[in-house]
C-alpha positions in Angstrom: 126.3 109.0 67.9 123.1 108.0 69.0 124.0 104.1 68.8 126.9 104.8 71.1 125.0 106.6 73.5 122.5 103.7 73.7 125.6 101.1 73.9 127.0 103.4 77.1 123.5 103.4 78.7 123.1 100.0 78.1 126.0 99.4 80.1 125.6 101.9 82.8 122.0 100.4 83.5 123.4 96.6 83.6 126.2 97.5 85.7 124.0 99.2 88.6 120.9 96.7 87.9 118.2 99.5 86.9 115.4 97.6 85.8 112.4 99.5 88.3 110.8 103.0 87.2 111.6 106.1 89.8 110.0 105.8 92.7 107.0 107.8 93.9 108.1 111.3 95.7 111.7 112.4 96.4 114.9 110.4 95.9 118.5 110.2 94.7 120.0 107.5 92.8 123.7 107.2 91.6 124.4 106.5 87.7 126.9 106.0 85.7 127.7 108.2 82.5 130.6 108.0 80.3 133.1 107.3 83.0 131.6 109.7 85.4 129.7 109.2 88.3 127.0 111.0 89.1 124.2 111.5 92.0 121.1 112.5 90.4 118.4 113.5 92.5 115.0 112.9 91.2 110.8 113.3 91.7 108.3 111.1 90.7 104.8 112.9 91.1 101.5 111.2 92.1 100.3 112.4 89.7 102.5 110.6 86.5 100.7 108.5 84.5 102.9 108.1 81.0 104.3 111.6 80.8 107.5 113.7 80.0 111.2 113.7 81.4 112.5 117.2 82.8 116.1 117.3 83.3 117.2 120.0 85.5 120.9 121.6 85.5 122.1 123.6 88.7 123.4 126.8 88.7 127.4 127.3 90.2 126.3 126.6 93.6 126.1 123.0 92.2 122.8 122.4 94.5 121.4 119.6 92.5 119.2 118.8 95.2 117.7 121.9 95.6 116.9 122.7 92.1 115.3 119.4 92.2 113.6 120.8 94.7 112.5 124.5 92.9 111.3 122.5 90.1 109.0 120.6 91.5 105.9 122.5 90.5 106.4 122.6 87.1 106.7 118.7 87.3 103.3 118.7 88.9 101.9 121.0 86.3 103.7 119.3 83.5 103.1 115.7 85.1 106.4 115.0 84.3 109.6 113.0 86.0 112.3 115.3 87.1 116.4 114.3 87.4 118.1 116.7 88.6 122.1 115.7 88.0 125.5 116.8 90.7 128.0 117.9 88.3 130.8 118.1 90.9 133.3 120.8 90.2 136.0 118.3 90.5 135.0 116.0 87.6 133.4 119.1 86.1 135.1 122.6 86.0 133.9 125.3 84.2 134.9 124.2 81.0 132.9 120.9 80.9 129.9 122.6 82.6 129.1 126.3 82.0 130.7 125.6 78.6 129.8 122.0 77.5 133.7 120.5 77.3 134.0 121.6 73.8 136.8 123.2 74.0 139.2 122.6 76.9 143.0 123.8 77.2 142.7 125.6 74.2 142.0 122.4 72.0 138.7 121.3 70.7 137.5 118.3 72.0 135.7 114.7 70.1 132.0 114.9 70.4 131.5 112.0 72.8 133.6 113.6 74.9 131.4 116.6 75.2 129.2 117.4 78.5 126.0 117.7 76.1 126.6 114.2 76.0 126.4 112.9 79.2 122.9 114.7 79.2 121.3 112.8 76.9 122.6 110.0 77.9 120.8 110.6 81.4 117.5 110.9 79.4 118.4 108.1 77.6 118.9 106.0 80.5 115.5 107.2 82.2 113.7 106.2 78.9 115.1 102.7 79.7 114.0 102.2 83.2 111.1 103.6 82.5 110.3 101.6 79.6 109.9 103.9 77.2 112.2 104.7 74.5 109.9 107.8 73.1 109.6 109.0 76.2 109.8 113.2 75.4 112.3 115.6 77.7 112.5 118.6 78.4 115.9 120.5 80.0 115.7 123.1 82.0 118.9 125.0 83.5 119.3 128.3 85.8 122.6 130.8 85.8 124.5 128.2 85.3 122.7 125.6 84.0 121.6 128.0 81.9 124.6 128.4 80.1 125.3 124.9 79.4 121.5 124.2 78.3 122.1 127.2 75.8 125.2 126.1 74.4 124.1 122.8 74.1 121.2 124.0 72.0 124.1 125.5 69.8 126.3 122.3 69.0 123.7 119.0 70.4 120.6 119.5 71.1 119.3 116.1 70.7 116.3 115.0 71.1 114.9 117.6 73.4 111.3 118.5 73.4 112.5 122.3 74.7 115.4 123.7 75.8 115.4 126.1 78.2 117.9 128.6 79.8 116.8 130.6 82.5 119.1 133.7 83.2 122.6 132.5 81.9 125.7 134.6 82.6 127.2 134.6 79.4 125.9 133.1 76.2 127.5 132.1 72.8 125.8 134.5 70.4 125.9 133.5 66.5 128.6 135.1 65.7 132.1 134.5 64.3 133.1 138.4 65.8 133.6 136.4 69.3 135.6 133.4 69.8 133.9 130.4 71.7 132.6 130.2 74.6 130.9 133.9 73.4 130.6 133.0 69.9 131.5 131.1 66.9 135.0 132.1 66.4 138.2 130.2 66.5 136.3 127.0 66.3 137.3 124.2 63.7 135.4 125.1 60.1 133.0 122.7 61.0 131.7 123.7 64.4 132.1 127.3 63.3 130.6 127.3 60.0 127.3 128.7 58.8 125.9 125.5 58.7 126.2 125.2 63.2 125.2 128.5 63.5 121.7 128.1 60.8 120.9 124.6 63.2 121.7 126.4 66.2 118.7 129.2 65.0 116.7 126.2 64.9 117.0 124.7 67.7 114.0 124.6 70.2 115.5 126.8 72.6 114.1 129.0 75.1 115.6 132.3 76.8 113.8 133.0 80.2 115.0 136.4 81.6 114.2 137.7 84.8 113.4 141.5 84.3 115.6 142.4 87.6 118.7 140.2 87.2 120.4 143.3 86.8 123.3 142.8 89.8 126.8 141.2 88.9 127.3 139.0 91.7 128.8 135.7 90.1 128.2 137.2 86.4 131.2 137.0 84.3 132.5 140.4 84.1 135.3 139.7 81.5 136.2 142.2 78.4 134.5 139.8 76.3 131.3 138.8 78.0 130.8 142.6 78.9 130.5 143.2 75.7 127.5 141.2 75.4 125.8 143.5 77.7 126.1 144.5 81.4 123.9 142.5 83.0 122.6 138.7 82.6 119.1 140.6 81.0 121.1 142.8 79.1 123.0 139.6 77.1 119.7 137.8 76.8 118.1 140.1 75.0 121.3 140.8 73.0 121.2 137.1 71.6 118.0 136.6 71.1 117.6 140.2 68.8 120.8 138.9 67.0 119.7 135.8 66.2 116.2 136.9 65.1 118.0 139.1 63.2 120.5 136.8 61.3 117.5 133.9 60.7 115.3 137.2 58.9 118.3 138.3 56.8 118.6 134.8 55.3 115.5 133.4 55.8 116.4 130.8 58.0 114.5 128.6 60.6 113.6 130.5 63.6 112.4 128.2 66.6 113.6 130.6 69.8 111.5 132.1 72.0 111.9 134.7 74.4 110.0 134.8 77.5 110.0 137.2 81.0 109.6 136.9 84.2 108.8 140.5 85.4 110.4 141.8 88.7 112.3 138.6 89.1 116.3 138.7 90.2 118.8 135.7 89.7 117.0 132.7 91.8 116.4 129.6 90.7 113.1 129.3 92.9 111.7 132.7 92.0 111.9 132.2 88.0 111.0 128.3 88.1 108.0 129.4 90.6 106.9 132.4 88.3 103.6 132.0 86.8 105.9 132.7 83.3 107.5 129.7 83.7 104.9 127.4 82.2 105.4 129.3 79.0 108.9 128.2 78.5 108.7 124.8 77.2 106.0 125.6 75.1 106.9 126.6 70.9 104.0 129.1 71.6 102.7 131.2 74.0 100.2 128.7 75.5 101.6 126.3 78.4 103.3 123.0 77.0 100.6 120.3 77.3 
């Protein structure tokens, strides 16, 4: 999979003529991935010398630009590059974004058609204009974004440094007791197995949960994401305990953490500009370096 990533990026970046790094400051650039195309807003810091990728997935507003925006200081903190992707709800509905393409009409889906996909190819493509094919990355999603990063963290999560999801609606939790996109069930023996639900507990993910999402506008209020919990908090905290729970009872790898952002609701800018933040893309509870 990874040689066929490469091949697509290598393509992508020959057809458009990328061959200079991101410029300093704010800009957008078009790219693109697997058939799609894509405007993909970006920040270069003055700070950067040599340091990590952040990727940055929108919420359903699909305000690429102004998560770009919200993320900014953790870019300066982390001295990192951000791209910040427009998945248009025409070339992406709900199926390919919230919940990775995985499983569309009813019908499971090949791999490199996946969403996750076109993800790491993005990172894969900055590594090359950059120059730099170990380049780390980070992702980093919201609402959202949130939900995608999570799911992708279940099924592909690359190469990814950390994974974060900031306050997702619904989540898959690692169960077979709820069929996809809210668990494991009714998916083909090998995306459903014990085996993707033990690499999913491994992942690098991170939950980051604002203490006062507690409202329901745009949360999914169907039978089966309420009973995941009533509110956005609620179903974090419902995953995370399960999976902690699952990884103890057989002594599986455990590499989630779950971090707070106290007295903070459902915005992007509030939870990305929380002092908490930091925290997330770290596998402890010091900052990331």
């Amino acid at each position: 999979m990874k040689i066929i990533a490469f091949t697509l990026c290598f393509i992508a970046v020959a057809q458009h003529g990328i061959a200079e790094p991101l410029p300093e400051g704010k800009s957008k650039i078009t790219l693109t991935v697997r058939g799609k195309t894509l405007d993909v807003f970006t920040y270069r810091p003055a700070s950067y010398r040599d340091g990590p990728l952040l990727v940055v997935m929108h919420g359903v507003s699909r305000n690429a630009e102004g998560y770009r925006d919200h993320a900014m200081p953790i870019a300066d903190q982390l001295h990192a590059l951000i791209i910040a992707p427009h998945f248009t709800k025409e070339q992406f509905p709900t199926e390919t974004y919230q919940r990775g393409g995985i499983v569309v009409d009813g019908k499971a889906q090949p791999r490199e058609q996946w969403t996750f996909q076109c993800v790491h190819d993005l990172a894969a493509l900055m590594r090359q204009r950059e120059g730099r094919a170990d380049m780390p990355y980070y992702l980093l999603g919201h609402s959202a974004g949130g939900q995608i990063l999570h799911r992708l963290a279940a099924f592909m999560p690359g190469e990814a440094k950390r994974i974060v999801a900031a306050n997702p609606g619904s989540l898959t939790f690692p169960t077979r007791e709820q069929n996809y996109p809210y668990g494991f069930g009714d998916l083909p023996p090998e995306l459903g197995g014990d085996d993707q639900i033990k690499a999913y507990l491994a992942a690098p993910l991170t939950l980051y949960l604002g203490t006062a999402d507690v409202l329901t506008k745009d949360l999914d209020v169907s039978p089966e994401a309420m009973k995941q919990g009533k509110t956005r908090f609620e179903r974090g905290h419902a995953c995370f305990d399960m999976a902690q729970a699952l990884a103890r009872k057989h002594g599986w790898p455990f590499n989630w953490r779950l971090v707070e952002a106290p007295g903070q609701g459902h915005s992007a800018g509030a939870m990305f500009g929380y002092p908490q933040a930091m925290k997330t893309f770290s596998s402890s509870d010091k900052p990331a370096p």
